[in-house]
N, C-alpha and C positions, 0 to 999 in steps of 0.2 A: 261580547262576541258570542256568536250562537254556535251551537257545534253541527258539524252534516251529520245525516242519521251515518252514515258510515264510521264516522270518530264516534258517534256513542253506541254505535254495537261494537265498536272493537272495543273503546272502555269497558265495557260491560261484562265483555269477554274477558278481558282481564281481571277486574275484579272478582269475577266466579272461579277464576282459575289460581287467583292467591288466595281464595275461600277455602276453597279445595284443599290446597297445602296445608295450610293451619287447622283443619281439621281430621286430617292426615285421609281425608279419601282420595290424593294422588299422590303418589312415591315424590322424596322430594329429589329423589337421582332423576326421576323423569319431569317433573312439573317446574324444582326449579331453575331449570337450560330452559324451557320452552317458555315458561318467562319473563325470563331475560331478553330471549331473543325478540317476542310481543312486544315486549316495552319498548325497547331502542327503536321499532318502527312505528312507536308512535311517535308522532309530529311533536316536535318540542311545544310550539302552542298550546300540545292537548292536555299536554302532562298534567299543568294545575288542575285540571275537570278532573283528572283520572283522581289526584288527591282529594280532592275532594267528594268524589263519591266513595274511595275506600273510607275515607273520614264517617259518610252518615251509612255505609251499609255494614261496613266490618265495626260495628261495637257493640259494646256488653248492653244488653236491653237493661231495664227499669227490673223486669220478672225475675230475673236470672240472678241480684244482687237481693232482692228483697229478704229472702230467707238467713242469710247470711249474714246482713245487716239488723235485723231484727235482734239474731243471736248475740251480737255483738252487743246490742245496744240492751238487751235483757240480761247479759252476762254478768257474774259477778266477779268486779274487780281485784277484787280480793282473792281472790283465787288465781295464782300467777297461771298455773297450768290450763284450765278451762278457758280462759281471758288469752293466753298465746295460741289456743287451736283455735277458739273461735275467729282471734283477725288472721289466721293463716287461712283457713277457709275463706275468709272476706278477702284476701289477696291475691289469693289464688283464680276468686269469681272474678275480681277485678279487668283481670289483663286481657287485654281485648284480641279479638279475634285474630286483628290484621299484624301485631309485636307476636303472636304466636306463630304464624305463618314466617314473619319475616325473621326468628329466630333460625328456624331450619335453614334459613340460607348460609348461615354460618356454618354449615356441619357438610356443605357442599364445595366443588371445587370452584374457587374464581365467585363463590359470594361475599365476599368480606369485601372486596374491589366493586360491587357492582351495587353493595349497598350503600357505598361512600359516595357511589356515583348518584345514587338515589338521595340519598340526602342533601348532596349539592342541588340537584334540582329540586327537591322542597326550599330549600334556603332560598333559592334565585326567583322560585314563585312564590313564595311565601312576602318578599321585597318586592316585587316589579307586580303583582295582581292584586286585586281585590279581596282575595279569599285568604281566613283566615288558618291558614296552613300548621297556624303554632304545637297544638297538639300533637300533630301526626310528626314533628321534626323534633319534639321535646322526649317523643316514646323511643324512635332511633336513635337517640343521641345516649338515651340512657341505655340503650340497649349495646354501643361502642364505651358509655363508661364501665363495664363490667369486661367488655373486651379488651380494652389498650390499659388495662394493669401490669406490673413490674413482670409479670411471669409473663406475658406474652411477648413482652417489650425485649430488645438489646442494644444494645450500643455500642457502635464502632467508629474505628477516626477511619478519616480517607484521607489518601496521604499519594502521592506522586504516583507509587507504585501501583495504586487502588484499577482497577479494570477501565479501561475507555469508556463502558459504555456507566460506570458511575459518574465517572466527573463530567459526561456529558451529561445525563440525567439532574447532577445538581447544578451544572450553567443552566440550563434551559428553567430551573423551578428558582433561581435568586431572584424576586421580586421588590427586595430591597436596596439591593444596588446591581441591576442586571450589567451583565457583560456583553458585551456586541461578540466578542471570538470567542473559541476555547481556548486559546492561547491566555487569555486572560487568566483562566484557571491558575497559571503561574504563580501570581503574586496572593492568592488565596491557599498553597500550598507550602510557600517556603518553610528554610526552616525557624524562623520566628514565626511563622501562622500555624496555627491547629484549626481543623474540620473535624466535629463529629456530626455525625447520623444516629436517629433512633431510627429501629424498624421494628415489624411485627412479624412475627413467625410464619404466619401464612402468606406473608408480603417479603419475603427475603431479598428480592430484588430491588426496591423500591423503597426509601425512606420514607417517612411520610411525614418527619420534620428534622430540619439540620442548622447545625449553627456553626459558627464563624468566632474564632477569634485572634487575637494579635496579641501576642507575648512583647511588653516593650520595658522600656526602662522608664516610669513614672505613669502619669497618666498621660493621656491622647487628649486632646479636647477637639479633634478636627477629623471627619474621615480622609481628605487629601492627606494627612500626613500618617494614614495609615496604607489607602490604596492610591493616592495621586502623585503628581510630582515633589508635594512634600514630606515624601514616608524617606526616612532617615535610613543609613544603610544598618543593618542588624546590630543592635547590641551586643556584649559580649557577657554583659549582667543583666538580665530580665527579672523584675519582681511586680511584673504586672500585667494581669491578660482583660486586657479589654475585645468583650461580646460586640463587635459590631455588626451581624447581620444575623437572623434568625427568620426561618420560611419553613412554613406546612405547605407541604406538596400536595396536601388532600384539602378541596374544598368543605369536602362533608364529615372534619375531625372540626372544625369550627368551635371555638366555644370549650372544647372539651382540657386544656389547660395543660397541653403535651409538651409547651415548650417551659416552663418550668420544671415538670419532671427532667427534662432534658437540658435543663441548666443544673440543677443541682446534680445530678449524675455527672456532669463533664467540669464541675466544679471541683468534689471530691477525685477524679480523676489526673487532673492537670496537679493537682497538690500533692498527690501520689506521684506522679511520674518530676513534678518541678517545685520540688520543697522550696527553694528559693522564690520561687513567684509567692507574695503576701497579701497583694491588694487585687482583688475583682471589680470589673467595673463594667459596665453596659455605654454604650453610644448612641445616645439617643438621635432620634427616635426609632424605635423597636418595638415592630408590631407584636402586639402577645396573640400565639396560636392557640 
């Protein structure tokens, strides 16, 4: 596909204008809202070109490492202290223009949401085009593992009483066993079912991965006889929570291993609150987020 000069001076424009930010000669209260708003009017089509030109114009040149690496490589090892400044300096050289830029979005309002949104579209161009996108979704991704650690993370059950506009939020994001109503929500809440939610701090409205499980008496080997006509009516002894649905609500957390953090946290949790429950189990198949 060839682009109109029109997509490549807006690309263009945008590139200079997240140059800009990483180099801090635009405010990022001002540069990145306007941004945001550039992007989203670009043409889904264009996005992959736009990656790929932040790709070969926002990186650390050959010039810019040589001295650094030199040091490194002239350094003596033996010298714990000389040998840690020197690869701090080389690490420091390393980070590229455009992971500089796109850090400041975190420290603004509604960029945590708009990089996950950027990410999924590196992921969806990076699979459906030609162009090798990896790098540029490898530096984001590492840039969310420093973000969705324990301290930014929390965890909460959602539970009957939880607000309409959650349990509509998590019917609408089950992609592993979708519901046609909300009414469905029912049998995912009783009181032999637990829901939890992780969320992030600057995301408090919004999960961004949640699981499902069913307190039963032995193991399940069927999802009908946990949500179908064959689910038994409530035990009065429960010694076993079977995991059966688990869903990232964020395309662009991919990869990054949230739903295990959020298994073992709801692991220790249900033991805490149902000493009687002994045995954990998963129902397969369960996508890992």
């Amino acid at each position: 596909m060839r682009l109109s000069r029109s997509s490549a001076r807006q690309i263009d424009a945008l590139v200079k204008l997240l140059d800009r930010i990483g180099r801090k000669k635009e405010t990022s209260s001002v540069g990145v809202p306007q941004f945001r708003t550039r992007y989203f009017k670009l043409p889904q089509d264009d996005r992959p070109y736009f990656f790929d030109a932040i790709l070969s114009k926002m990186e650390v040149a050959k010039p810019d490492i040589e001295d650094a690496l030199a040091e490194v490589l002239e350094s003596d090892a033996e010298d714990p202290i000389a040998w840690s400044r020197h690869l701090t300096q080389l690490r420091r050289r390393l980070e590229s223009p455009r992971l500089r830029a796109f850090r400041y979005f975190l420290s603004t309002s509604g960029g945590l949401p708009f990089l996950l949104d950027l990410r999924a579209d590196v992921l969806t161009a990076h699979r459906n085009s030609e162009l090798d996108l990896g790098p540029l979704d490898e530096e984001i991704a590492h840039l969310f593992t420093s973000w969705f650690q324990a301290g930014f993370l929390f965890l909460q059950e959602l539970t009957e009483d939880s607000s309409f506009r959650q349990i509509r939020f998590l019917k609408e994001h089950d992609m592993v066993h979708p519901m046609a109503s909300l009414e469905e929500m029912g049998s995912r809440l009783g009181e032999d079912r637990r829901l939890f939610a992780l969320y992030h701090r600057t995301m408090p409205e919004e999960p961004v991965v949640f699981i499902e499980a069913a307190l039963t008496q032995g193991l399940v080997g069927s999802i009908q006889k946990i949500l179908g006509a064959e689910r038994p009516p409530p035990k009065s002894v429960r010694d076993t929570a079977i995991f059966y649905s688990i869903n990232n609500t964020q395309l662009g957390l991919e990869g990054l291993g949230l739903g295990k953090a959020l298994i073992f946290q709801v692991v220790e949790l249900i033991r805490k609150d149902h000493p009687e429950v002994k045995v954990f189990s998963t129902l397969s198949p369960i996508p890992s987020p």
